[in-house]
C-alpha positions in Angstrom: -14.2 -61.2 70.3 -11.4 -63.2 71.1 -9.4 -65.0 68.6 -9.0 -69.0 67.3 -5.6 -68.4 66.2 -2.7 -65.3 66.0 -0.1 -64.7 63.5 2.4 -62.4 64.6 5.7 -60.9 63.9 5.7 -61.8 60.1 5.9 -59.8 56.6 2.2 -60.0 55.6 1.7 -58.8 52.1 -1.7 -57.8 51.5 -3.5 -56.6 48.6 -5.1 -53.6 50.6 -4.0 -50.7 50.4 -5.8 -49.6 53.5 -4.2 -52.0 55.7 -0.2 -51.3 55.1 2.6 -53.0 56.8 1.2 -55.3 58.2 2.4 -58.0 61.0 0.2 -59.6 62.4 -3.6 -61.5 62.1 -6.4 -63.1 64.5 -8.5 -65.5 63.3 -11.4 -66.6 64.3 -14.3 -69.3 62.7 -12.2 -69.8 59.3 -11.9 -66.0 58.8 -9.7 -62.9 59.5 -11.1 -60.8 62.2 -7.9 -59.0 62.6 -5.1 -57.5 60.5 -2.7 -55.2 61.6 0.5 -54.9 64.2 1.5 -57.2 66.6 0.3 -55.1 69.7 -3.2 -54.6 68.2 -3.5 -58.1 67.5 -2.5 -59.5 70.4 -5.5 -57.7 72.0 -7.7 -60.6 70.7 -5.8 -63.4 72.6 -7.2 -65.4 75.1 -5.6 -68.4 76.7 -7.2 -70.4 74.7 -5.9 -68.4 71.2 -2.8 -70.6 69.5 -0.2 -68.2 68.8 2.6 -68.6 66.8 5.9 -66.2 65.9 6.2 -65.9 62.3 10.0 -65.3 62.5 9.7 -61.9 60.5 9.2 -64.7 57.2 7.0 -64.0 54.3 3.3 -64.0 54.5 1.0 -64.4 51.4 -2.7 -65.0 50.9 -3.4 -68.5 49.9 -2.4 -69.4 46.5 -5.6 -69.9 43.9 -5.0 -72.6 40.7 -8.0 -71.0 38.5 -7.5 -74.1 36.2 -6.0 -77.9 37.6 -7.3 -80.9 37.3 -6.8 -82.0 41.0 -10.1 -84.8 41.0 -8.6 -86.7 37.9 -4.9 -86.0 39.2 -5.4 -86.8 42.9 -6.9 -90.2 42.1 -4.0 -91.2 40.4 -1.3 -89.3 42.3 -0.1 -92.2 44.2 0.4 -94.5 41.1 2.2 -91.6 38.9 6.2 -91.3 39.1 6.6 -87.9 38.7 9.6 -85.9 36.6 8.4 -82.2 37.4 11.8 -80.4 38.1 14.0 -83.4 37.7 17.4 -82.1 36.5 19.0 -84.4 34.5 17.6 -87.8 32.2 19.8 -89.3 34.2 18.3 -88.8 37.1 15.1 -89.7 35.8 16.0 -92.7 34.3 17.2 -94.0 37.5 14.1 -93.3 39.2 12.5 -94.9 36.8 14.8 -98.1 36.8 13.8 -98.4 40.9 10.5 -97.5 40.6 10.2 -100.9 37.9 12.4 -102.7 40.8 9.3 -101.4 42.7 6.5 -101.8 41.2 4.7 -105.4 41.2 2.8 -106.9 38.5 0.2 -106.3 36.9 0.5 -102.2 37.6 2.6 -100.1 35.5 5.2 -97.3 36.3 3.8 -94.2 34.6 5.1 -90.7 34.2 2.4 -88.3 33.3 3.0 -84.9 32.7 4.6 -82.0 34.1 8.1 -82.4 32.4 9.8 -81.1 29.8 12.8 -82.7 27.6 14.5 -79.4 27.7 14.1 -79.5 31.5 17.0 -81.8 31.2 21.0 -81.2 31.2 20.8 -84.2 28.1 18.0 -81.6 26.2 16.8 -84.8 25.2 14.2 -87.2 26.1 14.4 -91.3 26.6 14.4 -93.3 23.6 12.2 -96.9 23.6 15.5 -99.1 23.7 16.7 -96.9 26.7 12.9 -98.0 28.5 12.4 -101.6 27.1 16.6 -102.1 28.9 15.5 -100.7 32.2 11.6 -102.4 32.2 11.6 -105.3 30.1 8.4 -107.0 32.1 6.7 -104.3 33.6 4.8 -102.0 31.6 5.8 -98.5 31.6 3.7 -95.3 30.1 5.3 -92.0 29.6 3.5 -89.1 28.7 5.2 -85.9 27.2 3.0 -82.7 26.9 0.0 -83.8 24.6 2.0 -84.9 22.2 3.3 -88.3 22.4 3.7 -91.1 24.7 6.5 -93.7 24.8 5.9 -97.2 25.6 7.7 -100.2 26.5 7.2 -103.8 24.8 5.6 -104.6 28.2 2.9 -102.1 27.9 2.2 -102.5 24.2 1.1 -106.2 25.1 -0.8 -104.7 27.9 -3.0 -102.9 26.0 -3.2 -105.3 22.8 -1.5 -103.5 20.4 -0.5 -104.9 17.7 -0.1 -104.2 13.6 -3.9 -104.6 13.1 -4.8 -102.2 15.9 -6.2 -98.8 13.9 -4.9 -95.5 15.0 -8.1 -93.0 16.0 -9.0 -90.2 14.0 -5.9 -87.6 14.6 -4.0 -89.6 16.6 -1.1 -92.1 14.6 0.4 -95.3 16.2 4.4 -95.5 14.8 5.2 -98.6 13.3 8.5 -100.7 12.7 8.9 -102.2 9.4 6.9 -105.2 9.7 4.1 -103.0 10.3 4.4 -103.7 14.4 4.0 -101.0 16.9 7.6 -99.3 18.1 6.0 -98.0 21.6 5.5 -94.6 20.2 2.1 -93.0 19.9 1.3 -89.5 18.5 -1.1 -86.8 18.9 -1.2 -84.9 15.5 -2.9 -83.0 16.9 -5.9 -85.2 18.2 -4.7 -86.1 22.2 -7.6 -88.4 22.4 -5.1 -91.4 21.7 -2.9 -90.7 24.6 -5.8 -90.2 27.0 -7.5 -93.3 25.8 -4.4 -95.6 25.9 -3.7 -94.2 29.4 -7.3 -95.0 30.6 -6.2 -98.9 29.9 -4.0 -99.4 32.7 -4.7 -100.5 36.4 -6.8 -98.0 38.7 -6.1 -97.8 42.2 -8.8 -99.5 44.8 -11.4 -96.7 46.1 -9.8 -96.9 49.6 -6.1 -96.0 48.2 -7.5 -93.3 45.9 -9.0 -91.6 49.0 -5.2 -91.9 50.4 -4.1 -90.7 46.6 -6.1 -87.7 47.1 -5.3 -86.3 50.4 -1.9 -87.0 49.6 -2.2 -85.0 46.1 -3.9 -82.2 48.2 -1.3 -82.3 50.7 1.5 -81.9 47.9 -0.2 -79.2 46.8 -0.2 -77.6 50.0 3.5 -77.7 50.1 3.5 -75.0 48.0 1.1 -73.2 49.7 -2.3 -73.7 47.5 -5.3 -73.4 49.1 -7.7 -73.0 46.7 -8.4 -74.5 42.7 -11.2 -74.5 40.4 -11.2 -78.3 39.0 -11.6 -78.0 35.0 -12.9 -81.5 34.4 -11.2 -83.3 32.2 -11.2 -86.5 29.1 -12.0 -89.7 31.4 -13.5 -87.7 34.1 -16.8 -89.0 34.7 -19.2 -87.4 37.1 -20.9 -88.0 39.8 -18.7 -91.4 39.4 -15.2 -89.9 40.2 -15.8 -87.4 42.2 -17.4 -89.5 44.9 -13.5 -89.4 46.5 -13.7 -85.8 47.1 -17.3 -85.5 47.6 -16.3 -87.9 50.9 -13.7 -86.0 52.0 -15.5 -82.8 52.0 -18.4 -84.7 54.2 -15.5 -85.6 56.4 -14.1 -82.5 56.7 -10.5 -83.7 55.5 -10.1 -81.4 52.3 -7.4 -79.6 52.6 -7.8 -77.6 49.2 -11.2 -75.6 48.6 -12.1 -76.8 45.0 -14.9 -75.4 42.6 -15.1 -78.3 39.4 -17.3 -77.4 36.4 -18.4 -80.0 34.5 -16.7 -81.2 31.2 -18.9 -82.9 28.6 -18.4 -86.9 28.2 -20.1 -88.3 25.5 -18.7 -86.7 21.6 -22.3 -85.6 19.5 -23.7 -86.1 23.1 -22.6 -82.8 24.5 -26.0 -81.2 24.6 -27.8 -84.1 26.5 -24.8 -84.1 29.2 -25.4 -80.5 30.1 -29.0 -80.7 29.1 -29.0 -83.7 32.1 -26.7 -81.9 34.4 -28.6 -78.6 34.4 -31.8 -80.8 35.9 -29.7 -82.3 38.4 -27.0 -80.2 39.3 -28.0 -76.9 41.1 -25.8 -74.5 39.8 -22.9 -73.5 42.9 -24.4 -76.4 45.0 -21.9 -77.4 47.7 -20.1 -75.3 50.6 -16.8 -73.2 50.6 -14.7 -76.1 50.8 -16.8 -78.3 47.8 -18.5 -76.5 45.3 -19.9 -76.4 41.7 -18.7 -74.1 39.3 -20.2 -74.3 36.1 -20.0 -75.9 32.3 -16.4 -76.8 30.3 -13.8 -76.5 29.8 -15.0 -78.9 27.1 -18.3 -77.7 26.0 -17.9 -79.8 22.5 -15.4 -82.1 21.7 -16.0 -80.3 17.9 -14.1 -76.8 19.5 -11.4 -78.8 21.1 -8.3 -76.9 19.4 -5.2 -78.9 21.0 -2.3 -76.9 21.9 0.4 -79.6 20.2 2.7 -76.8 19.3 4.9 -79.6 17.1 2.2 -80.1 15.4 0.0 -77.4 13.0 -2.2 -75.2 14.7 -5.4 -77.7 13.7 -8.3 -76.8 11.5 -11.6 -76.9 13.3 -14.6 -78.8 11.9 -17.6 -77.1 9.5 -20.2 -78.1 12.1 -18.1 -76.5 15.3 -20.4 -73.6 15.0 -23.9 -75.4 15.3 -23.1 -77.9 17.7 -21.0 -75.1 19.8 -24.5 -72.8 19.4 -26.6 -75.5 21.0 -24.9 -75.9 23.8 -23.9 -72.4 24.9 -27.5 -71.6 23.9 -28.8 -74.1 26.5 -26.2 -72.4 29.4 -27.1 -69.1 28.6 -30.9 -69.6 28.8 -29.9 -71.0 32.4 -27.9 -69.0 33.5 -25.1 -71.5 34.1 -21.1 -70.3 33.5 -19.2 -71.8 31.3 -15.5 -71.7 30.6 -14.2 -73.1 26.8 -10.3 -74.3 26.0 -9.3 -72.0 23.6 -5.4 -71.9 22.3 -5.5 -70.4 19.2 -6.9 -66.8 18.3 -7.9 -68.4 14.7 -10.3 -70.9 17.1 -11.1 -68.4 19.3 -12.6 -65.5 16.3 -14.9 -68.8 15.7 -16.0 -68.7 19.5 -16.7 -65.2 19.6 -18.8 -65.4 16.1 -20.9 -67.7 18.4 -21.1 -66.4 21.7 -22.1 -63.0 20.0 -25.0 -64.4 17.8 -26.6 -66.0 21.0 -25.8 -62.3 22.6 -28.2 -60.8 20.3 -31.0 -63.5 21.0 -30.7 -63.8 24.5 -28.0 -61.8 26.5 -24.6 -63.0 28.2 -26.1 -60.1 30.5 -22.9 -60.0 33.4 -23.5 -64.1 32.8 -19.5 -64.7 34.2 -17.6 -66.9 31.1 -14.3 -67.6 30.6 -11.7 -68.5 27.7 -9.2 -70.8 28.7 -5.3 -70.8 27.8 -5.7 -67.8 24.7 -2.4 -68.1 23.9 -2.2 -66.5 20.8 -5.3 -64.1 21.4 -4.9 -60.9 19.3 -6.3 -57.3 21.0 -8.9 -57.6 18.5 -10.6 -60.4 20.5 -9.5 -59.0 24.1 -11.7 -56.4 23.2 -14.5 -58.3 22.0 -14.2 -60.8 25.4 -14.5 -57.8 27.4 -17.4 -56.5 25.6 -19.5 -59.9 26.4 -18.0 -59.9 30.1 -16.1 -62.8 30.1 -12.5 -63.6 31.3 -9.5 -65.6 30.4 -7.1 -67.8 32.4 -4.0 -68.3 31.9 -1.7 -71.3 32.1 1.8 -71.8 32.4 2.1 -74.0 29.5 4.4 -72.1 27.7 6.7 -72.4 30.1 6.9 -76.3 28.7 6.5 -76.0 25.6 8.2 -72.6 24.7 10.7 -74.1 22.8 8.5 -75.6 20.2 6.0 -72.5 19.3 9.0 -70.5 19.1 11.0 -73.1 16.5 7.2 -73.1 14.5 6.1 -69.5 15.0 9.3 -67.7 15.8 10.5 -65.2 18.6 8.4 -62.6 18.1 5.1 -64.4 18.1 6.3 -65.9 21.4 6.8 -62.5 23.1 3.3 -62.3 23.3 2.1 -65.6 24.2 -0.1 -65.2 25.8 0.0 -61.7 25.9 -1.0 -61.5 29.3 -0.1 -57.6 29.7 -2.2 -56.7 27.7 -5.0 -58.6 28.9 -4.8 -56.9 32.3 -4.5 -53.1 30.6 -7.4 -53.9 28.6 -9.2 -54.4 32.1 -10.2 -57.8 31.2 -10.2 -60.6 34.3 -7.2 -62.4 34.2 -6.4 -65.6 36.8 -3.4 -67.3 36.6 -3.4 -71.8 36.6 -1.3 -74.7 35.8 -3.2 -77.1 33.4 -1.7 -79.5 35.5 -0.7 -82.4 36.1 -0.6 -83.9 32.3 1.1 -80.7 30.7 2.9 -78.3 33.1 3.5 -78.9 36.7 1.5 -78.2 39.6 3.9 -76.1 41.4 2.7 -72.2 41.4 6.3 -70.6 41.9 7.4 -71.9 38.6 4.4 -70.5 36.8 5.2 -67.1 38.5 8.6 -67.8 37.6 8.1 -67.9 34.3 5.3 -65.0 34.1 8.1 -62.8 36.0 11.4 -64.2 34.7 10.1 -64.9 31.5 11.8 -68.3 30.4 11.0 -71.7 30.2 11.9 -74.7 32.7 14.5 -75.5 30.0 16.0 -72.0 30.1 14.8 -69.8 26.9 14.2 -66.5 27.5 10.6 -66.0 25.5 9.8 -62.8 27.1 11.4 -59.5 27.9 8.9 -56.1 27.5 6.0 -58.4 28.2 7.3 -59.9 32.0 4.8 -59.3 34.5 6.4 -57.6 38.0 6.3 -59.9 41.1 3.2 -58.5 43.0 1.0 -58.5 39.8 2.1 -62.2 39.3 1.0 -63.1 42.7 -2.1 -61.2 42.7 -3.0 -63.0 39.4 -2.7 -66.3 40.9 -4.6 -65.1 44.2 -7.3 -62.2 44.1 -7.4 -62.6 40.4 -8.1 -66.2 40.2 -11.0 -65.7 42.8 -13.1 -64.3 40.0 -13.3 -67.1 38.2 -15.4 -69.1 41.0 -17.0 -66.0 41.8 -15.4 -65.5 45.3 -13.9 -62.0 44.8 -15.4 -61.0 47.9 -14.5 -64.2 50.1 -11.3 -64.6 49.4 -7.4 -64.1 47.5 -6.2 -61.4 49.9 -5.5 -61.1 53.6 -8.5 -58.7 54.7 -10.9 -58.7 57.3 -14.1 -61.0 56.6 -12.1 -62.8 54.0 -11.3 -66.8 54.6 -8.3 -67.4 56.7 -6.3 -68.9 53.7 -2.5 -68.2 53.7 1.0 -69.6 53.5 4.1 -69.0 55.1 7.1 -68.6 52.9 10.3 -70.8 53.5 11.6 -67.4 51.6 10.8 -63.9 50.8 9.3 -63.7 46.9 9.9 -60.7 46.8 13.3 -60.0 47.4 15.2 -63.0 46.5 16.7 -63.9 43.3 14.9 -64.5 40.1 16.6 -68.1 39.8 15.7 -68.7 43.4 11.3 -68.0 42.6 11.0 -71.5 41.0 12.3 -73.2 44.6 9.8 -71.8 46.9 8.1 -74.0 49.4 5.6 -73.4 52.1 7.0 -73.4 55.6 3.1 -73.1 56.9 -0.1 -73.2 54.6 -3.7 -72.7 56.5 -6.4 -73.5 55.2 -10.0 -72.0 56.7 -8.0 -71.4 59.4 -6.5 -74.7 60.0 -3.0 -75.4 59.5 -2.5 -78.4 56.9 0.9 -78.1 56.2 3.8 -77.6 58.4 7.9 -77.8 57.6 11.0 -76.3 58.7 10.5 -74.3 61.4 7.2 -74.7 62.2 6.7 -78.6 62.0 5.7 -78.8 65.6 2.6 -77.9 64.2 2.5 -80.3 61.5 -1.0 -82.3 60.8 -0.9 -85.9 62.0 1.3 -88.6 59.1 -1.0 -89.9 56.9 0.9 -93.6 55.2 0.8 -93.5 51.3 -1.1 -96.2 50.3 0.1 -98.8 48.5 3.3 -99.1 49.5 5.0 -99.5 46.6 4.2 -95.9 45.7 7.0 -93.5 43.8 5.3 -91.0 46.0 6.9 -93.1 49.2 10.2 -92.6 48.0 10.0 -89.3 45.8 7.5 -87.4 47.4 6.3 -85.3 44.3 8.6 -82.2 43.1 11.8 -82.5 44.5 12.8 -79.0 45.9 13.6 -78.8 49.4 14.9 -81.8 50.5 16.5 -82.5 46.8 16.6 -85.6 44.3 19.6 -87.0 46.1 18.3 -87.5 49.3 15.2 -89.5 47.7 17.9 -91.4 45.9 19.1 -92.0 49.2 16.2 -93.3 50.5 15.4 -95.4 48.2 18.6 -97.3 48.4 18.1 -97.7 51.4 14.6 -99.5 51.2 13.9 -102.8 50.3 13.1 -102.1 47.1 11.4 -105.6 46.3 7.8 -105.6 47.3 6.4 -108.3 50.2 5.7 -111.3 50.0 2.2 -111.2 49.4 2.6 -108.8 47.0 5.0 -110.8 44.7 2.7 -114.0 45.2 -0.8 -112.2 45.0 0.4 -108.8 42.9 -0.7 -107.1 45.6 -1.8 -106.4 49.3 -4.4 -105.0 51.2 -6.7 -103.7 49.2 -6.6 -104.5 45.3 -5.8 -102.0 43.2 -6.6 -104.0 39.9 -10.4 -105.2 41.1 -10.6 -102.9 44.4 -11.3 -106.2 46.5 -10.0 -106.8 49.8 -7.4 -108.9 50.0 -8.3 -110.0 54.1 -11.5 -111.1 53.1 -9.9 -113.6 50.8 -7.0 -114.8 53.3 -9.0 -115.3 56.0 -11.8 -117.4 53.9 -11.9 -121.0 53.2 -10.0 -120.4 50.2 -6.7 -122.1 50.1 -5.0 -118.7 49.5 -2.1 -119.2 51.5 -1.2 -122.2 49.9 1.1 -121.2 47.3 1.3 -124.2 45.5 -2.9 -124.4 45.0 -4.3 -123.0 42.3 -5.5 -119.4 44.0 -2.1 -119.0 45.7 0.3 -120.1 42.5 -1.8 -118.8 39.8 -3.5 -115.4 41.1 -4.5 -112.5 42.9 -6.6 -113.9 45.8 -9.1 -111.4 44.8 -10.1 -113.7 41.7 -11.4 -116.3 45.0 -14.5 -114.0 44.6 
């Protein structure tokens, strides 16, 4: 058998023990057929084998998210400004101030997610006269944590609020004086107010979330992921938003193997969604690259225990238990996972009480389940999760929010949170996640930063007896997250038979500096045995440019986490663009395809429509689009 593709001369780090120092691999058909030293592997080269010299870098198998929300984030990558890893509020402010410059009305400029205050030199985040000054037209949305979100006048009148707008149930709308809103809305500890005021603003047109996506995916491949399991998410409707990925899997342009399970939609509805789903939805349907995965991570909106750590750990509902019941219940009997969010270990005794009462009736019986988060699970209910078989992922949320549990709950409490160590000598399945892209970041190495390191983006050291050690870390967020789809055997190492999933390291994990984990990039990620990311050295090999779409994107000029090629030099860029949008843009609000009604634009220009006159009533007025 002669080989698709070698990999030779390189630091390969597998998991197997049988299989040690290894250099080289062949690939063939998406899978390893080969793993050794270079002179055995070359053995399986043809002249039609691709071969490329590793340059002695750091190989590790393909990096596994266990819980992202990569449908919801990847159709809204392209509209979102993001601050992950920004240094300074005054970087991110000037961002900000170009991407208004940028951005043409009616969309807004929207940072959501993936920052911390503490992140920043200032330790402090923007205050509403610092973003009504730098946007005083175009609406702007920021979203810190699940905890608030500031907005500017702009956006206030974009959605309609106003002092006779009612806050929801757990969520509080701050108010000036004269009873107007300031711009600052509050979880406490209900997030459903932040997700809902979000889900008011512009969407992109189907064509440019398509482009969204595979640009999302591609980010994400820049640090080497290859694989996630999608946790659904508030707003995330299926089949209706996951048609994007469900064509690019048909077109074989994924780039990220993702397994979703399916989050409930409808509050004191949960039963009937799952109820529904379990008629339609064949459990695992799909193929390596698309699959389904299974129930949650909201099962009931009456378990949802929100991890607002500046808020009071929340007291769940008196009817959690029944309407939890009926739906686990209803999985159980059909033999379909389920994974529940789960922060607090108060919440999660509750759980438990549950999951073992419908044990005893009808049994979990190697059924695979999975808590979520468990940040403040005792041993007590480690045990008791091992007993019904299930396992927990992890998230690196703490590594954002650190700084408040500890002010609430103190040091010690955070030494332990979660207390992942234990989790693993308790033999329980661990995987290792993000929660992004509205709480932490996407990018792995700072997760594994802070399981190894042990602080915070913002610096505090929360753990010291309870760090992980680099390899565990890794395998955690590779071989450990494969569990959780049920894939143990297909992939998360480097092994013969296993997918052909790995990255190239732009530096050796292992041996560098703790300060320098958190800047890792990929310099090559494969994917089924197909390189989808290339840089550095190796960006001969490079996929074919794909434009971001629209054009006014932040991800044009910022191009996600700024590691590698640093803040400054997007700054740079930027200046150097024209930073008001085109003509047809400022006359229509927008070109090519709309991204407010997801008409296109051509069809208009080209119709009888006086369009093009800009001093007719479709041309002064409005968006060509409204022609139709």
């Amino acid at each position: 058998m002669k080989a698709d593709l070698i990999l030779f001369n390189g630091k390969i780090h597998s998991f197997n023990t049988e299989t040690p120092n290894v250099t080289a691999v062949a690939i063939k058909d998406g899978k390893f057929i080969a793993v050794g030293n270079d002179n055995d592997i070359m053995t399986f080269a043809s002249e039609e084998t691709k071969i490329i010299d590793l340059q002695n870098k750091r190989v590790v198998p393909g990096i596994n998210d266990s819980h992202i929300h990569l449908i919801r984030g990847g159709l809204n990558y392209n509209l979102e400004l993001r601050w992950d890893g920004v240094p300074s509020l005054a970087d991110a402010l000037r961002m900000l101030k170009e991407q208004v410059d940028r951005t043409p009305n009616p969309q807004w400029v929207r940072v959501v997610g993936g920052w911390s205050e503490f992140q920043f030199a200032e330790r402090r985040m923007p205050t509403l006269e610092e973003i009504n000054a730098i946007a005083p037209d175009t609406p702007v949305f920021i979203l810190h944590l699940y905890d608030r979100a500031i907005m500017n006048r702009a956006a206030l009148r974009a959605v309609g609020y106003n002092k006779n707008t009612p806050a929801p149930p757990g969520g509080h709308i701050e108010r000036d004086s004269n009873g107007e809103p300031t711009g600052l809305i509050i979880a406490t500890p209900n997030a459903m107010i932040l997700y809902s005021t979000l889900a008011k603003g512009p969407t992109l047109s189907y064509e440019h979330q398509i482009n969204s996506t595979r640009h999302f995916m591609k980010e994400l491949n820049r640090f080497g992921i290859t694989s996630v399991i999608d946790a659904g998410g508030g707003f995330q409707n299926f089949p209706d938003d996951y048609k994007v990925v469900n064509e690019l899997n048909e077109k074989k342009q994924l780039t990220v193997r993702i397994a979703y399970n399916l989050f409930t939609q409808k509050p004191k509805h949960e039963f009937e969604d799952f109820n529904d789903w379990i008629d339609t939805v064949k459990l695992y349907q799909g193929d390596d690259m698309y699959r389904h995965n299974g129930a949650g991570e909201m099962l009931v909106f009456s378990a949802a225990d929100f991890e607002d750590f500046l808020q009071p750990r929340p007291d769940l509902p008196e009817n959690m238990e029944a309407e939890l019941e009926k739906v686990v219940r209803l999985l159980v009997e059909n033999r379909w996972p389920f994974r529940l969010h789960a922060t607090y270990n108060e919440s999660i005794t509750r759980f438990l009480n549950v999951f073992e009462k419908i044990n005893r009736d009808v049994p979990f019986n190697g059924l695979p389940w999975i808590f979520d988060h468990a940040e403040t699970i005792d041993e007590r209910n480690i045990e008791r999760v091992k007993a019904l078989g299930g396992g927990i992922a992890v998230q690196s949320r703490m590594a954002y929010q650190g700084e408040y549990f500890t002010d609430r709950y103190g040091a010690k409490a955070a030494e332990n949170t979660p207390p992942i160590k234990k989790m693993i000598e308790m033999e329980v399945p661990v995987g290792a996640g993000s929660d992004a892209t509205r709480v932490s970041s996407y990018n792995p190495w700072v997760s594994m930063y802070w399981m190894t390191v042990g602080k915070t983006v913002g610096g505090l050291q929360l753990y010291t007896d309870t760090r992980l050690n680099r390899q565990t870390a890794l395998e955690l967020y590779t071989r450990g997250s494969a569990w959780f789809s049920q894939e143990q055997t297909k992939k998360g190492d480097i092994k013969v038979g296993m997918f052909a999933d790995l990255v190239v390291l732009d530096r050796d994990y292992f041996t560098i500096d703790d300060e320098d984990i958190k800047k890792i990039e990929a310099d090559l990620t494969i994917v089924d045995g197909k390189i989808v990311y290339a840089n550095g050295d190796f960006s001969s090999f490079s996929p074919p440019h794909i434009p971001i779409l629209p054009d006014w994107s932040p991800t044009n000029i910022y191009n996600g986490y700024p590691v590698r090629s640093g803040l400054q030099s997007a700054i740079e860029k930027n200046a150097k663009a024209d930073a008001k949008p085109k003509l047809t843009a400022q006359i229509h609000s927008c070109s090519g395809s709309c991204d407010v009604h997801a008409h296109n634009h051509d069809v208009a220009r080209m119709s009888n429509v006086p369009v093009n006159n800009y001093n007719a009533f479709w041309g002064a007025l409005g968006c060509s689009c409204f022609a139709f």
